[in-house]
C-alpha positions in Angstrom: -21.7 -2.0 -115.1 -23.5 -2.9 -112.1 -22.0 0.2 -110.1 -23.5 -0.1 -106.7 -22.8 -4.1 -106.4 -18.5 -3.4 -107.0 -19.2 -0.2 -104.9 -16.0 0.6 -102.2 -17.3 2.5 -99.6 -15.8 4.1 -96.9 -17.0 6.3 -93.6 -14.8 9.4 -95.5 -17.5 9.0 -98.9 -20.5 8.9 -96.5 -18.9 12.5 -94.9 -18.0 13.9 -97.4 -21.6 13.4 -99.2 -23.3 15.0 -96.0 -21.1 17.5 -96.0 -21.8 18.7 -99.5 -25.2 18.5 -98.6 -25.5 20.3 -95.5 -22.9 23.0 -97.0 -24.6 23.4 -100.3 -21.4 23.3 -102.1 -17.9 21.9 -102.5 -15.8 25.0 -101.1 -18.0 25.0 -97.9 -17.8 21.2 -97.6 -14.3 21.3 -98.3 -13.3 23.6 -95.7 -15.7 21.8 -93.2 -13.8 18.4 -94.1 -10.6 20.1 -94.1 -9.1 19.0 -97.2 -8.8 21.4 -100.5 -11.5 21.8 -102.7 -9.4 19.9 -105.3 -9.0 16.6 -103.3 -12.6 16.7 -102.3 -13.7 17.0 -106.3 -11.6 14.2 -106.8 -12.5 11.9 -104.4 -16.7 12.8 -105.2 -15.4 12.0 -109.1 -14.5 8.6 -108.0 -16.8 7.7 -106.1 -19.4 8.5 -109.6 -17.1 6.5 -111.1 -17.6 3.7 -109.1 -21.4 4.0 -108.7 -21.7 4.7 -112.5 -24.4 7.4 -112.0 -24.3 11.2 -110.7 -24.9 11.8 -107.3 -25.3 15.6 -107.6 -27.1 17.7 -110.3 -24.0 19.5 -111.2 -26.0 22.9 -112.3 -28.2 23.8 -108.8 -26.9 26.2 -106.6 -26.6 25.1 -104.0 -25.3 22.0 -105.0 -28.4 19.5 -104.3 -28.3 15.6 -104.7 -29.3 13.4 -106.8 -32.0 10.7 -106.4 -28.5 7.9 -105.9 -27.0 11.1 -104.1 -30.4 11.1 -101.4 -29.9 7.3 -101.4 -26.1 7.4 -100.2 -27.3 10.8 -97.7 -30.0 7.7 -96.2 -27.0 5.8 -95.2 -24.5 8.1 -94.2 -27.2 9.8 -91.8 -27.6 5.5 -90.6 -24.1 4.7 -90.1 -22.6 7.8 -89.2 -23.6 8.8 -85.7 -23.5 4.7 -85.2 -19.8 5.0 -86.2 -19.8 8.4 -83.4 -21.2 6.5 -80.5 -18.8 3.7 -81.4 -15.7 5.7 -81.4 -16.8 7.7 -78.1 -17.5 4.0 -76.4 -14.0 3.7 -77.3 -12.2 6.5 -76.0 -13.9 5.6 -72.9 -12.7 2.1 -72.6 -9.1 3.7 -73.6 -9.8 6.2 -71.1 -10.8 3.4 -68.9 -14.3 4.8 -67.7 -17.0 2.6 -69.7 -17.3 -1.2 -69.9 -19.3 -3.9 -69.1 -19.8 -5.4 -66.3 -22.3 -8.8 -66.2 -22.6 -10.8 -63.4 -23.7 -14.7 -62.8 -24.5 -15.8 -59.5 -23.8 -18.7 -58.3 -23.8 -17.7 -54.2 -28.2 -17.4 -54.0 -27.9 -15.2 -50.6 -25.6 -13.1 -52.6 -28.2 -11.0 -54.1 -28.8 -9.0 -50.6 -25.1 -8.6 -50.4 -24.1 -7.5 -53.8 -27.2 -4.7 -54.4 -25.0 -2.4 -51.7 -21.7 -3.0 -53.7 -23.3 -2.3 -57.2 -25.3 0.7 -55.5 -21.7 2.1 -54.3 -20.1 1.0 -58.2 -22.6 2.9 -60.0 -21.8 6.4 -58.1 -18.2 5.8 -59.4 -19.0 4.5 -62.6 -22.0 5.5 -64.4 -21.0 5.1 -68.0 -20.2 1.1 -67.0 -22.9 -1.2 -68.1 -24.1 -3.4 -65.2 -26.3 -6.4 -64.8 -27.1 -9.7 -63.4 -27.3 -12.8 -65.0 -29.1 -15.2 -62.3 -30.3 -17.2 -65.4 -26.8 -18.5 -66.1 -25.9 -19.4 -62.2 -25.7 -23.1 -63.5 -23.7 -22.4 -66.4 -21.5 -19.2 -64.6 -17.8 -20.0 -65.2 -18.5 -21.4 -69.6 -20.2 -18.4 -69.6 -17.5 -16.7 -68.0 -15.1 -18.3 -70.7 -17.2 -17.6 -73.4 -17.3 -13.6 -72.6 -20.8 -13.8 -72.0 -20.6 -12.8 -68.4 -17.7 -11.2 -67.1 -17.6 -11.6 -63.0 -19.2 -14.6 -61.1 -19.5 -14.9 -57.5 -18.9 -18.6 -56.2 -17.8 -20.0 -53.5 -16.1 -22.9 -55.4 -13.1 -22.1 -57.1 -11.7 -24.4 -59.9 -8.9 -24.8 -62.3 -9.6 -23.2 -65.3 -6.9 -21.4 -67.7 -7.6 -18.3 -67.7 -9.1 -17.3 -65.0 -8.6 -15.9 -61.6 -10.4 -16.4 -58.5 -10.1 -13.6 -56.1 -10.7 -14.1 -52.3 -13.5 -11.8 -51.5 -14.7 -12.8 -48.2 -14.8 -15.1 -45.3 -18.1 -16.7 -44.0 -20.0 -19.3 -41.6 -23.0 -20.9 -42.9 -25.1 -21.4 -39.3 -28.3 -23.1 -38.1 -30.9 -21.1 -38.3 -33.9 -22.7 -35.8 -37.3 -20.8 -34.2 -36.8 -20.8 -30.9 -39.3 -23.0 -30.0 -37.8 -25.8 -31.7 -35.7 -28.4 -29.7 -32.4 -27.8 -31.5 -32.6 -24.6 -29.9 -31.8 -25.6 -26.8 -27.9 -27.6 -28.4 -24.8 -25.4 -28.6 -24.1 -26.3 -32.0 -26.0 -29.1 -34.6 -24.7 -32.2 -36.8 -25.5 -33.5 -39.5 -27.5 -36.5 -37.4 -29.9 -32.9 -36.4 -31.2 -32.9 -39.6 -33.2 -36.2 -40.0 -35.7 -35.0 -38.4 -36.4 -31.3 -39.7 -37.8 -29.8 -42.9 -35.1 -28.1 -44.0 -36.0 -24.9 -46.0 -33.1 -23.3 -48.8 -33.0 -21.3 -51.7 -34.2 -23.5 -55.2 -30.3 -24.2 -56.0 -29.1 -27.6 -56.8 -28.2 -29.0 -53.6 -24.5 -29.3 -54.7 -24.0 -26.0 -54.4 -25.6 -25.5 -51.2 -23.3 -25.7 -47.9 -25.4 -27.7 -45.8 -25.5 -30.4 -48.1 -21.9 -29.7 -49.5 -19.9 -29.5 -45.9 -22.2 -31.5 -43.9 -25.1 -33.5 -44.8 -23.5 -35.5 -48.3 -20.3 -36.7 -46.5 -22.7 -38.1 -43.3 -24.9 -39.2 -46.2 -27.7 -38.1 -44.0 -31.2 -36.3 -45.6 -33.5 -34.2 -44.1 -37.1 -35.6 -43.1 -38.5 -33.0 -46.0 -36.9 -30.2 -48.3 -38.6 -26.8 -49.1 -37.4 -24.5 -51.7 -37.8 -20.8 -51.0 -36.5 -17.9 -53.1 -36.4 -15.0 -50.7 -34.4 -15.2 -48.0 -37.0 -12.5 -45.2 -39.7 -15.6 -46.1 -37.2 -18.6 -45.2 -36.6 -16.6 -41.9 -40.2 -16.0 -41.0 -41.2 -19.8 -41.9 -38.2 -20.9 -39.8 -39.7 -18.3 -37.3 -42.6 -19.7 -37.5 -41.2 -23.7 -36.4 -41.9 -24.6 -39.8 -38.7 -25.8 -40.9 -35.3 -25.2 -40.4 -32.4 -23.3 -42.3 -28.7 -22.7 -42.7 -27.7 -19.2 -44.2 -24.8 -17.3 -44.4 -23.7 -15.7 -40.9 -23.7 -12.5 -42.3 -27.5 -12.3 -43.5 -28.7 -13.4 -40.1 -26.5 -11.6 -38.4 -27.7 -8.1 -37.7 -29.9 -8.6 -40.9 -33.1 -9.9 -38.3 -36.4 -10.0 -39.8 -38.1 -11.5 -36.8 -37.0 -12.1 -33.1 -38.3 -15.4 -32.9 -35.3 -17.4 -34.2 -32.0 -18.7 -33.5 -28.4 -19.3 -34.9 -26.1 -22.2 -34.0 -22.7 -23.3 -35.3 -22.8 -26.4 -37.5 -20.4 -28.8 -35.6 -18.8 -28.2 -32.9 -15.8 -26.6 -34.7 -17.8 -25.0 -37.0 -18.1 -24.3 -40.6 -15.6 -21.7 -42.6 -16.3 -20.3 -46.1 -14.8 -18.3 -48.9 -16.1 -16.3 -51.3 -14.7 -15.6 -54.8 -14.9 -13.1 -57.8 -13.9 -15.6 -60.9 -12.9 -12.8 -63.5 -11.1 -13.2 -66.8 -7.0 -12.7 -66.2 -6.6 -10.2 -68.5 -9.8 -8.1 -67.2 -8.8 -8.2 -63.7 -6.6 -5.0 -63.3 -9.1 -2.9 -65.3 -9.9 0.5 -63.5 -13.8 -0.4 -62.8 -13.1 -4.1 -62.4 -10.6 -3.5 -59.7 -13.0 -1.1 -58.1 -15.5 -3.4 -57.7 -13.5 -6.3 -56.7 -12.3 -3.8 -54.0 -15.7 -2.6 -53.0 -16.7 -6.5 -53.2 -14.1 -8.0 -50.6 -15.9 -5.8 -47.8 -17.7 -8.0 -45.7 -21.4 -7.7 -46.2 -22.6 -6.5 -42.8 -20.3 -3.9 -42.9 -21.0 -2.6 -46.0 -24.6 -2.0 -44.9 -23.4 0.0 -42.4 -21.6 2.3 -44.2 
């Protein structure tokens, strides 16, 4: 018989065998367990059977393993507190107080906005597991799908079964000019503004950025030059220093100010509105920490930080 190959083991075998251990015998184990001393006999009796050796030397007092006894101790000491950590990760989700919670990006300037929110999550929900997936911006909602991620930020809502796009938040994306540069001087800028300016963003595909999105691709007008910047206190002080333009969300200009030495201006005359989403998963949206966040989320960045 090739015992351990047909072996049937369950998470009650691997207890009870560290239970006899630890208790040295099988009316100690049996009242640790629980069960009578009879049902625990029986049950160590087939599980020899099914191993086709002894797993305890049946004459040592205490009751000590056997060499295949030690071997099935090594796993139950594995699998067991694995098994524990499982079952209290559960009772939390039950309980509604542990998760996940990854997030893709696809909103750049959202990073200055959403540290506040998460700082103000985690106080309320420290056994939630939180993170940022910038690395899957491109990819954000298949990932979302696929249960890789499970909130991204956009400002692009879509069709997708499944999942919900929840208005967060209302923005302008404005000019942002030194204020030595001539467009300075205009009440608000076109699209026509921009052939001649280097015009400085975030390293996004330009589809996803507003200026091109809103204004530049429908006038099918390009800037004299494009620079790609990642942090948004380094666009400002090159557009501070006249070395380019930018257009940035009104609320991280707004208040936000790095350096004196710029200016904001409307794009068009009428101006340019915004919205911000949270694309979640329909059946995850009315979970305890998800709704908090969502909550916390829809506050309007500016006056977040001033809380």
């Amino acid at each position: 018989m090739n015992g351990f190959q047909s072996m049937h083991i369950e998470f009650r075998h691997l207890r009870t065998i560290k239970a006899i251990h630890e208790a040295g015998g099988l009316a100690r184990a049996a009242d640790k367990l629980n069960i009578t001393q009879s049902a625990l006999s029986h049950q160590v009796k087939g599980l020899e059977d099914q191993a086709g050796v002894e797993l305890f030397v049946r004459r040592s007092k205490p009751l000590k393993l056997s060499a295949a006894g030690m071997k099935l101790l090594a796993l139950a000491d594995d699998i067991l507190p694995r098994v524990a950590a499982m079952e209290e990760d559960f009772a939390g989700l039950v309980a509604g107080k542990s998760g996940r919670l990854h997030i893709a990006i696809e909103c750049h300037a959202c990073f200055e906005w959403l540290f506040p929110v998460l700082e103000e999550f985690r106080k309320a929900w420290p056994d939630v597991d939180v993170d940022i997936r910038p690395g899957l911006a491109f990819g954000a909602l298949p990932a979302l799908q696929r249960e890789e991620v499970d909130l991204v930020v956009s400002s692009d809502p879509e069709d997708i079964e499944g999942i919900e796009f929840i208005p967060l938040f209302d923005y302008s994306p404005v000019f942002v000019a030194s204020s030595k540069n001539p467009l300075a001087d205009k009440a608000f800028v076109e699209a026509e503004d921009f052939r001649d300016q280097t015009l400085i963003t975030y390293p996004v595909d330009r589809a996803r950025l507003d200026i091109f999105s809103q204004l530049l691709a429908p006038a099918k007008v390009e800037p004299k030059a494009l620079r790609q910047v990642e942090l948004t206190a380094v666009i400002l002080l090159l557009v501070a220093s006249n070395r380019g333009v930018a257009v940035l969300p009104d609320w991280v200009v707004r208040e936000v100010k790095y350096h004196s030495d710029y200016v904001t201006r409307p794009l068009t005359a009428t101006g340019v509105t915004r919205r911000l989403y949270a694309a979640v998963r329909r059946e995850d949206a009315t979970r305890p920490y998800m709704a908090h966040v969502l909550r916390l989320a829809r506050t309007e960045p500016v006056k977040l930080q001033r809380a």
